[in-house]
C-alpha positions in Angstrom: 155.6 51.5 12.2 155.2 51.2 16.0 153.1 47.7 16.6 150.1 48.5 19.4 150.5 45.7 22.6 147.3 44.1 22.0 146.4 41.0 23.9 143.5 37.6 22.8 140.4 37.4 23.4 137.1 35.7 22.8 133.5 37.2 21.2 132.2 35.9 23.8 134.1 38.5 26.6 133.4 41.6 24.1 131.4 44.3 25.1 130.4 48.1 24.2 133.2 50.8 24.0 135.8 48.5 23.4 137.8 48.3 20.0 139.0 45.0 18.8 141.6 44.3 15.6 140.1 42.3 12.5 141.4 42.5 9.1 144.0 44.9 10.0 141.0 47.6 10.9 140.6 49.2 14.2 136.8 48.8 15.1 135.1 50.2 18.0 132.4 48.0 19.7 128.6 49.9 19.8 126.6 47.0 21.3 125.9 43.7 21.2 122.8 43.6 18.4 121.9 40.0 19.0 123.4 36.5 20.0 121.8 33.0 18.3 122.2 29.5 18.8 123.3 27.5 15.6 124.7 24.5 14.7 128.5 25.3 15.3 127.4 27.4 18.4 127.0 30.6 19.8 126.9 33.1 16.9 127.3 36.9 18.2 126.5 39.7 16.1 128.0 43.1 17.0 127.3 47.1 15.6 130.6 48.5 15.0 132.1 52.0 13.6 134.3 50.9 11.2 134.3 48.3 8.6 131.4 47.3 6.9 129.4 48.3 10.8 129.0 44.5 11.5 131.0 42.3 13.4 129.9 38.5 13.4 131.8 35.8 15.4 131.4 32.3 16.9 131.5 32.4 20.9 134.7 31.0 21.1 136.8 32.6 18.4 140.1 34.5 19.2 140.4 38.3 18.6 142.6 40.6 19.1 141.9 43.6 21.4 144.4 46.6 22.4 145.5 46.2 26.1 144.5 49.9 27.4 141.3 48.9 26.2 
């Protein structure tokens, strides 16, 4: 199987059109449906096609995106 070069980033540098990597999924980004302060931080909730269509994450989590993204 030929691996993708992907590269790390943060939720925080996401934004629409791009696809990201999580739990061995390909997930295309739709937009941004709403960021919230909370205890741990800035929480970022994101429509996706793919998955369950949500993607949640803390601002400063690592994620894997493909580089010709």
């Amino acid at each position: 199987m030929i691996q993708p070069k992907k590269y790390r980033t943060t939720f925080r540098h996401l934004k629409a059109g791009m696809s990201v990597f999580h739990n061995d999924e390909t997930l295309k980004i739709v937009k941004l449906r709403k960021h919230e302060m909370t205890e741990k931080g800035l929480m970022y909730h994101f429509d996706v096609i793919g998955g369950n269509g949500v993607l949640i994450g803390e601002s400063g989590t690592r994620i894997y995106a493909p580089k010709n993204c």
